[in-house]
N, C-alpha and C positions, 0 to 999 in steps of 0.2 A: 041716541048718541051718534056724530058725525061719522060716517066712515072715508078713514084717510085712503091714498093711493101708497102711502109710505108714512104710516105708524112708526110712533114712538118706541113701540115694541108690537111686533106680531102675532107672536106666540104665547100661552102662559109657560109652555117647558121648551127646552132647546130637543130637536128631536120627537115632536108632540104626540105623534100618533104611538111609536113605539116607549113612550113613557107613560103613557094612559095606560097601557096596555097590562105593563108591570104592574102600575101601582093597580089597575082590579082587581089582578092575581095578589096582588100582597093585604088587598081589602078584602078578598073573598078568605084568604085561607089564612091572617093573622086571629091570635085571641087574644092581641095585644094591643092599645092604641094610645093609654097614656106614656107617657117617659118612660123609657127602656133602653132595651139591646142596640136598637136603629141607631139613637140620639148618638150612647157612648160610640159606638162606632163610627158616627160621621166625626164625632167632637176628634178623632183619634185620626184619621183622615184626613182631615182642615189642618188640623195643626201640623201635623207632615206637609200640607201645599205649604202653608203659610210660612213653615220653619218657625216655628213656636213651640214653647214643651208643652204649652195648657192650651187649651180651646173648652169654653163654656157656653153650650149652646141654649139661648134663649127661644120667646114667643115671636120675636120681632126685632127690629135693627133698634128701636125707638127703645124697647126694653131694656137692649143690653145696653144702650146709653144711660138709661137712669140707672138700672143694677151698679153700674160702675160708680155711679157718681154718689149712690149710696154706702155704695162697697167702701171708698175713701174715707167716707163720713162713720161706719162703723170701725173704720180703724184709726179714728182718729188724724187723719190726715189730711180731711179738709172738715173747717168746720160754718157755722151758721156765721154769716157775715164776712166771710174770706170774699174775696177778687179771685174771681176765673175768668181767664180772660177767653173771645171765641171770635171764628173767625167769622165777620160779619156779614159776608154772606153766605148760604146757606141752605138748610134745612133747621127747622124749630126746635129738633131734639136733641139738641147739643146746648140749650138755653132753657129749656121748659126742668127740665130736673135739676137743675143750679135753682131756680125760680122757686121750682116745689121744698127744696128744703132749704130754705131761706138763705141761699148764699147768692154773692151778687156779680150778676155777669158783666162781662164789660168787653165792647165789641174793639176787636181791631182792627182794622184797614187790609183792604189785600192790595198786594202789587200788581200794576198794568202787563209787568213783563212775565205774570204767569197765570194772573187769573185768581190767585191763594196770598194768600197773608207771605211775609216775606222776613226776614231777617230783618231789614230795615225797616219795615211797618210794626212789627213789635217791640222794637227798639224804641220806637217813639211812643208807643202808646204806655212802656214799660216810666222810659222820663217822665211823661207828663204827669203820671203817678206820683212819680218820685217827686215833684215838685209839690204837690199836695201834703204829703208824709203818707203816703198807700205804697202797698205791696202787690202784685200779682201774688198769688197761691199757686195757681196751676194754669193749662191754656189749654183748652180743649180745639184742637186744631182740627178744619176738615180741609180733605181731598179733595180738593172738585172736580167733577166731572172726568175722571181719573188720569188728573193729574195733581204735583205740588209746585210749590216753592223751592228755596232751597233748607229745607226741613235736615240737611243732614247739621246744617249750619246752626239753625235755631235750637236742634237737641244739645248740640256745644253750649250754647249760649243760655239755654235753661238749665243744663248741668249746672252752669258756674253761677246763675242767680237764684239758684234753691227753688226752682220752678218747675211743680211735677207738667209734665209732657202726655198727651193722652191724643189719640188719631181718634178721627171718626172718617172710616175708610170705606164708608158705605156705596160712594160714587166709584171706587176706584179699585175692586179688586184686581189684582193680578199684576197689577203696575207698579215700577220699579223703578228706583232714582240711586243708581253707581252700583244697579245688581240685588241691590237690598229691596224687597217687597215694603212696598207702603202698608201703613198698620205697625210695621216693625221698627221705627222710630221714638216710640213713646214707649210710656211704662207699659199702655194696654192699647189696642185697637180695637173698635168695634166696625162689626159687618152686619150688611143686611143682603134676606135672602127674600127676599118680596119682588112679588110675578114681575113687576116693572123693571129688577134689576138683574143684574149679571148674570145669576142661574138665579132658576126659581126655583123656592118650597112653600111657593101658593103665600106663604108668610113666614116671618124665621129670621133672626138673628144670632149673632155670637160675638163673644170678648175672647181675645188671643192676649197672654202675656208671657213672661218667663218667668214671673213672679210666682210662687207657690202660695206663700200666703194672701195674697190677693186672692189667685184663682179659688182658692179655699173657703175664701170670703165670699166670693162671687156665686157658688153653689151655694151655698148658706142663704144668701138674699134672695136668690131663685127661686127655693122653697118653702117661706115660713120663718124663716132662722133656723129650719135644725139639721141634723147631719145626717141625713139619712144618706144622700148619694158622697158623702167625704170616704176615701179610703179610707180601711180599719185602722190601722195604727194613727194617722190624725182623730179618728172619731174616738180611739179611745184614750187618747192626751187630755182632749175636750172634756170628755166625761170624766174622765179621775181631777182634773181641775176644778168642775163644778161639785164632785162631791155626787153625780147621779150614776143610777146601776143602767145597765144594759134595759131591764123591762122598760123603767121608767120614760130612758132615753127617747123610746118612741113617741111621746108627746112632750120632748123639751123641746123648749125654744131659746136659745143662746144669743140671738140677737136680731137687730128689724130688716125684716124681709117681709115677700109678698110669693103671690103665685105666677111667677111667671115663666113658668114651665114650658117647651117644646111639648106637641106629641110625637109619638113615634111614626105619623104622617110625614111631618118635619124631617126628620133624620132619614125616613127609606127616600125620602125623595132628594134627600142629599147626596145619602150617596149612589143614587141614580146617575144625579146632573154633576157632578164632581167628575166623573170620568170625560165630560165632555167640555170641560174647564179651559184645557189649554186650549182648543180648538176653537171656543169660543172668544178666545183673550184673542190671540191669533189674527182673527177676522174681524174686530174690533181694532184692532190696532192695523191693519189691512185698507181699512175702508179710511179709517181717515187719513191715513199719512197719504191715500189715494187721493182724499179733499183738500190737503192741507197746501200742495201749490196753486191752486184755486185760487184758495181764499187768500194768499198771500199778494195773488197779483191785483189787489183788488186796492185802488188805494185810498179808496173812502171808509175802508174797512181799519176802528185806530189799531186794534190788535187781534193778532194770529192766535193770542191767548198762550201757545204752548211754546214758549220761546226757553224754555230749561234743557239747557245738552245736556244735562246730566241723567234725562229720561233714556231707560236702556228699555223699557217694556211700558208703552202707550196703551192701557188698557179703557179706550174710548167709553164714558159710560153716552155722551149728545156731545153734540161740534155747537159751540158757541160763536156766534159774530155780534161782533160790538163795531157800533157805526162812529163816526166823525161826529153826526147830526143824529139828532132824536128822529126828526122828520125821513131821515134816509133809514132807520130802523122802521121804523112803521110800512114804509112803502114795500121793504125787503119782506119783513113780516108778511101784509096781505097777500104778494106775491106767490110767496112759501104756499101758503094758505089756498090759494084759489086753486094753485096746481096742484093739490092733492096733499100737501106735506106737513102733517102735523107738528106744530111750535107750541111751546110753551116758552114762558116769563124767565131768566137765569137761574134756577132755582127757588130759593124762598126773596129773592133780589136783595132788598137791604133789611135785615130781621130786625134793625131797632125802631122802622117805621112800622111794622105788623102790630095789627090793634093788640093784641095779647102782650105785647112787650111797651110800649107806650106810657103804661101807668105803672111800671114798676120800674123806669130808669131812673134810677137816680144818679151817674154821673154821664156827663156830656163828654165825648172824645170824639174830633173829627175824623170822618171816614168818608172823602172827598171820591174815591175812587170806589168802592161800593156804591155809591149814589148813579155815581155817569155808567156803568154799568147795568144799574138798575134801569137806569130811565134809557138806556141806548142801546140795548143788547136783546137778545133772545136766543134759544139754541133749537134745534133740531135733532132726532133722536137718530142712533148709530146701534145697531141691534146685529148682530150674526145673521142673518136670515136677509139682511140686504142683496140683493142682486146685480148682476152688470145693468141692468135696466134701471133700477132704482138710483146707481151709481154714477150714472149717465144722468139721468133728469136733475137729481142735486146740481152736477158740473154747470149743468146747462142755467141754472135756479141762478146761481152763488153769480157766472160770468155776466146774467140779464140781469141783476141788481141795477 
């Protein structure tokens, strides 16, 4: 594997040497490793950062994306052949469980002026429906790169067109649009806790909601369908509904779920890297607003990307540039590249050209600005562990384009 001068990420823990060091001590002296004590207490933790009443911690960010999108469908609230719409560019796991349980996604356009799907880009993708006689269901909206749109706008706007709202906030912990943490716009937010993202737990997700019966739900799907982690008084509503005794309880099953359990590797390591949160948010939001006159004075560059004043907390997850020309991305790119500086493609770029999505569109909706994005952009990785030396070469990188 390449070694960069300035990796996308450095470390797999913020703090490495003295986090190994823990978790030995918690490997040598736990007798515990499947889901437990760790998990509940990170879940109880999270949702105090996040200002959430629930936090449901998963195996992974990808999990707690389909738990949800299952969670919905066991409650009846989204079903097989509904419209969820998603923002088109991406990552696959906001499209792959709409896929897996037969409902049909349907991409929407992001705006230039922030990089994310926009009020007005859903507006249109919402009419063109409407011209057809279709509905949106729901919109599985992501963060990118941690930042939004203006999302306080669009939850207005799905309020008033019976359109459930769901973040996928995997890019963007910590980041906040009028004060309000992103994630906290929709009925639920999912987070990921994978070595490449904002804190690590090696691997690890979660669903933040206010909703009780959701999060109720969400435990349930987590494990099997049954209640075994439900507080006693819901688990014994459940039970006296169905008619089963407490012995029995332990092998019912109430409804479809899977194993997608945390271990309590997951959870000690959360809340390890949880105390070093803000500090990490911080210096992430540090580094780029340190790039961001850079890149602005650059004029082949079409967008700054993060042009939203409503952002009060930049929680940088990579600094995107999108060029004029294709040819002036590539040149920028190799650049990046020769001197040491690992890039990757905008994320997943435009998820309705990805072979896995391809043979299952069935409707067409232009997404003109996804595409020049895709074909003219790249970002580069913004990690805590940056240095004035590493911060220095980007400047130097961004001005010799």
């Amino acid at each position: 594997m390449k070694q960069y001068t300035i990796p996308l990420i450095k470390s797999p823990f913020h703090r490495t040497k003295e986090v190994k060091r823990k978790l030995a001590r918690f490997v040598l002296t736990s007798d515990r490793f499947s889901m437990g004590p760790e998990c509940l207490a990170f879940e109880k933790v999270f949702s105090t950062f996040q200002g959430r009443k629930y936090t449901v911690l998963f195996n992974s960010g990808s999990s707690a994306n389909f738990a949800l999108v299952q969670t919905l469908v066991n409650l009846r609230q989204l079903s097989p052949k509904d419209l969820v719409g998603f923002t088109s560019i991406g990552w696959p796991t906001t499209i792959m469980p709409l896929l897996q349980l037969s409902i049909q996604p349907v991409p929407v356009d992001i705006d230039m002026r922030y990089l994310n799907t926009s009020l007005e880009t859903l507006d249109q993708t919402v009419s063109l429906l409407a011209r057809k006689n279709k509905k949106l269901k729901a919109l599985f909206y992501t963060n990118i790169l941690g930042s939004t749109g203006d999302i306080d706008k669009i939850k207005t706007y799905c309020k008033k067109k019976d359109i459930i709202l769901l973040e996928d906030n995997c890019e963007s912990l910590g980041s906040k649009q009028k004060g309000i943490h992103l994630g906290n716009f929709g009925l639920a937010g999912t987070f990921s806790f994978f070595v490449g993202h904002h804190f690590s737990c090696i691997e690890g997700g979660a669903v933040c909601t206010d909703d009780k019966t959701l999060a109720d739900m969400l435990i349930m799907v987590r494990a099997h369908g049954w209640d075994r982690s439900l507080d006693p008084k819901t688990q014994q509503k459940l039970r006296k509904q169905n008619g089963i005794d407490d012995f029995n309880a332990q092998y019912t099953f109430y409804t479809l779920g899977m194993n997608l359990r945390p271990t309590e590797l997951t959870g000690y390591l959360g809340m390890t890297q949880i105390k070093y949160l803000k500090e990490i948010i911080t210096k992430r939001q540090k580094n780029f607003m340190s790039l961001l006159p850079v890149i602005r004075s650059r004029k082949d560059v079409l967008v700054d990307v993060y042009q939203n004043k409503d952002m009060t907390v930049v929680s940088n997850f990579a600094v995107p540039l999108v060029f004029l020309r294709k040819e002036d991305s590539l040149r920028a790119r190799l650049m990046f590249e020769k001197a040491g500086v690992e890039v990757r493609p905008i994320i997943g770029g435009n998820l309705v050209t990805q072979p896995f999505f391809r043979s299952y569109n069935k409707i067409a909706v232009p997404i003109p600005n996804t595409e020049l994005v895709t074909n003219q952009g790249f970002y580069f990785g913004n990690n805590p562990e940056l240095n004035v030396k590493d911060i220095a070469l980007l400047k130097k990188l961004i001005l010799a384009i």
